[in-house]
N, C-alpha and C positions, 0 to 999 in steps of 0.2 A: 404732171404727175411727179410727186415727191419721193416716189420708190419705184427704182431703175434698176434692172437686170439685165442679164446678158445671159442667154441660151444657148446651148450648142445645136445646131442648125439640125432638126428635124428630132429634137431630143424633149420629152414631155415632161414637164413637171412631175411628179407624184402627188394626189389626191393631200396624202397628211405627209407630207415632207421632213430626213431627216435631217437635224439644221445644227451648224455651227456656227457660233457668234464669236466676231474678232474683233468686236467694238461695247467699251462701256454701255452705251446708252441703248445700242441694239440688244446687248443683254437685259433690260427692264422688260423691251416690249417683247421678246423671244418667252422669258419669264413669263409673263404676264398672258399672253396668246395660244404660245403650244402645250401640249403634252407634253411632261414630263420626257415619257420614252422618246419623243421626237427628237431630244433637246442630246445632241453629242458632245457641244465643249463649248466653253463659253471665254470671255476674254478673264486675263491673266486679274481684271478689277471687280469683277462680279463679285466678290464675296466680300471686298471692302466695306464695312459700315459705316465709314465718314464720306465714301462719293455714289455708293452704290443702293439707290434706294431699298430693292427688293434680294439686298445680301441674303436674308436669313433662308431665302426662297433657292438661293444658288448652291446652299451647303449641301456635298455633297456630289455636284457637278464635276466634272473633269474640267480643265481648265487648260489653254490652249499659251502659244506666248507670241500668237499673229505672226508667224512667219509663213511667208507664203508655201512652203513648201511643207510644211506641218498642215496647214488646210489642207492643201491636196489631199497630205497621208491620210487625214482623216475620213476622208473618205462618203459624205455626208450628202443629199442631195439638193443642201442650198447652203451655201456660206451670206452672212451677213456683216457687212460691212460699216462704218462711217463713210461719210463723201470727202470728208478734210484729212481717212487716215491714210496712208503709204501707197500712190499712185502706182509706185513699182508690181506691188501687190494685184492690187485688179488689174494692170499690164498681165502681170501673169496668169493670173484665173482665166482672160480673155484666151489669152494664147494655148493654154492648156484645155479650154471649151469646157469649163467649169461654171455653173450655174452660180450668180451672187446676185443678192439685192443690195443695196445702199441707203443706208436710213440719214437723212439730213439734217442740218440743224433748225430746230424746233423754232420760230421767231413770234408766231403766232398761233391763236388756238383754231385757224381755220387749218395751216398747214401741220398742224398735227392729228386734228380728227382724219383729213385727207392718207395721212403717214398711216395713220393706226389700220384706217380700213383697208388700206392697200397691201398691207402683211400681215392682215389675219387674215383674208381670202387667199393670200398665197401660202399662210402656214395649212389650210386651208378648215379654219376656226371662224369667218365671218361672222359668226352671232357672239363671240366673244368680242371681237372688234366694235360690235357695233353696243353693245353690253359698257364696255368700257368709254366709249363717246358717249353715252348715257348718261353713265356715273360723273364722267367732265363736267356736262351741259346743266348737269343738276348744282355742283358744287360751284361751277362758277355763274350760275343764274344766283344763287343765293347770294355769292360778290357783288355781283351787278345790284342788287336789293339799296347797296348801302348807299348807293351814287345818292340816293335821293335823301339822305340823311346824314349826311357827314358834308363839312364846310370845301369848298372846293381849293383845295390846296396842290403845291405842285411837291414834286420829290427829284431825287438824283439819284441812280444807281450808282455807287463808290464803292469800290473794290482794292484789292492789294494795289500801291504802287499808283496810286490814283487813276485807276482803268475803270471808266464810265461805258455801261450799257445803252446805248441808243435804245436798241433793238433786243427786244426778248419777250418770255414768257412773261415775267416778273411783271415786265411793266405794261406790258399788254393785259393783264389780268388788273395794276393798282390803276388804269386808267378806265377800266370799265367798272371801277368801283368809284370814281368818280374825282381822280387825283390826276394831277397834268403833269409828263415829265421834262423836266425842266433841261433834257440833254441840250436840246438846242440855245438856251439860256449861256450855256460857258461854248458854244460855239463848235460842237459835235452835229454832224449828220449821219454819221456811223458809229460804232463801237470804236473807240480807240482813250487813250491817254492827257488828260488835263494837268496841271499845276493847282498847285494851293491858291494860289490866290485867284483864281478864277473862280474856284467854286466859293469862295469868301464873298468875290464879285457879285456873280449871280446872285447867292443868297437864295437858295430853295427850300420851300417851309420845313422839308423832312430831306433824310439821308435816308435810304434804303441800305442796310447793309448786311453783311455774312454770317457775324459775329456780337457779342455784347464788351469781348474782353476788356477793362480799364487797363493791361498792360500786353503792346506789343511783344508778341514772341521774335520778330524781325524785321527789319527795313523795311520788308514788303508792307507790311502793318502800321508800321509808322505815323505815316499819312494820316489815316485815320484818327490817330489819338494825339495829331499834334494840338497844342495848346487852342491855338485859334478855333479849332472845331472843334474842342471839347467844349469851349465857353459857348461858342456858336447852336451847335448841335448835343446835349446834353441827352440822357438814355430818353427821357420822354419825345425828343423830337428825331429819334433812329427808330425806324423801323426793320425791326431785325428777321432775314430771312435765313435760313440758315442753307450752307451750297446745296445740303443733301437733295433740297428740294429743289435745286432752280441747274444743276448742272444738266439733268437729264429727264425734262418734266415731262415723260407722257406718263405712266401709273401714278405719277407723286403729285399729279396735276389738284389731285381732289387733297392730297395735304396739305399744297402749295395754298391753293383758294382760303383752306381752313384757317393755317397761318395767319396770310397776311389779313384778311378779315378779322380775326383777332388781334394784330397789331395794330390796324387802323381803326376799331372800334377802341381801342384803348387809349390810344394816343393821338389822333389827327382831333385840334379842335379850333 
């Protein structure tokens, strides 16, 4: 089970729970599942429009700065958490016998329908959960469509500073549309960091990336637009997904599909 709580011993849920979120990504599905009135503070990013998909959804929200002792004050009857943010944190929720769920990182789309369902019966909205795995299953069955009509090509997820995706949404969705990722190619089995000339090595038909920019804003950028993989990888053979959609993919899941369906019907041939 991908959503883990901790109750205070002999202490009941509430039916429609009132919930604060202290994590980006649990902010989309808190959005996206509860009521409004439900909804007490959400993290300090929720209304960001370059990481936070469902911003326009949060204006208006209180907004919290995750400290653990601010959860408390607030007062709410379920805090939602990440699994990767401030361990000190849920240390103290535990200790204080504070109700919290923890939303996890998203790798695939079984462990996300699994995320979704499990916090919309405890926001306690289940036909919304199940409403929204719906909407997924449609938008990436129509991905799936292409596998049988586009050339079998592989790709690389490249990121600032040459940080390669093994594992994600992204590529879990470009592989069921009928594309092979090529992580293992430059010698990854997890998510972590390559050199240039590896991925020069490899040679993967496509780049997967964030951005289209012709001019790095920084170092971190760089990479991307060095000489070698501009001549190598040129706009027709980048597939550009933009973060908005790939940092925090449960609601963004059916724009994420839309996306890169369109980028691979334009460009893989």
């Amino acid at each position: 089970m991908l959503v883990t709580s901790s109750l205070a011993q002999g202490q009941q849920s509430a039916p429609h729970p009132s919930i604060v979120s202290a994590n980006l990504c649990a902010d989309q599905l808190v959005l996206a599942l509860a009521d409004r009135q439900q909804i007490v503070s959400l993290s300090p990013f929720a209304r960001d429009a370059n990481i936070s998909f469902l911003a326009h959804e949060a204006a208006g929200v209180p907004r919290n700065t995750g400290a653990a002792e601010e959860l408390i004050r607030l007062s709410a009857d379920l805090i939602v958490l990440g699994r990767y943010d401030n361990r000190l944190t849920r240390d103290f929720l535990t200790t204080k016998e504070r109700p919290f769920a923890m939303v996890d990182s998203w790798v695939s789309l079984d462990e996300t329908r699994q995320e979704i369902a499990g916090l919309a019966a405890r926001f306690g909205h289940a036909e919304r959960g199940a409403a929204l795995i719906a909407t997924i299953d449609a938008s990436t069955g129509a991905l799936e469509a292409l596998a049988s009509k586009v050339p079998q090509r592989s790709f690389l997820i490249l990121h600032r500073r040459g940080y390669v995706l093994h594992a994600g949404l992204a590529g879990d969705l470009a592989v069921k549309a009928g594309l092979r990722n090529a992580a293992g190619d430059v010698g990854l089995r997890a998510n972590g960091f390559v050199d240039l000339e590896r991925v020069v090595a490899a040679r993967p038909d496509y780049l997967m990336v964030a951005e289209s920019a012709d001019r790095p804003e920084d170092q971190g950028e760089a990479l991307l637009e060095h000489p070698a993989l501009r001549r190598l990888y040129p706009p027709a053979r980048r597939l550009v997904v933009p973060d908005l959609l790939t940092i925090c993919p449960g609601p963004a899941i059916p724009a994420l599909a839309a996306r890169l369906a369109q980028e691979i019907t334009a460009k893989v041939r």
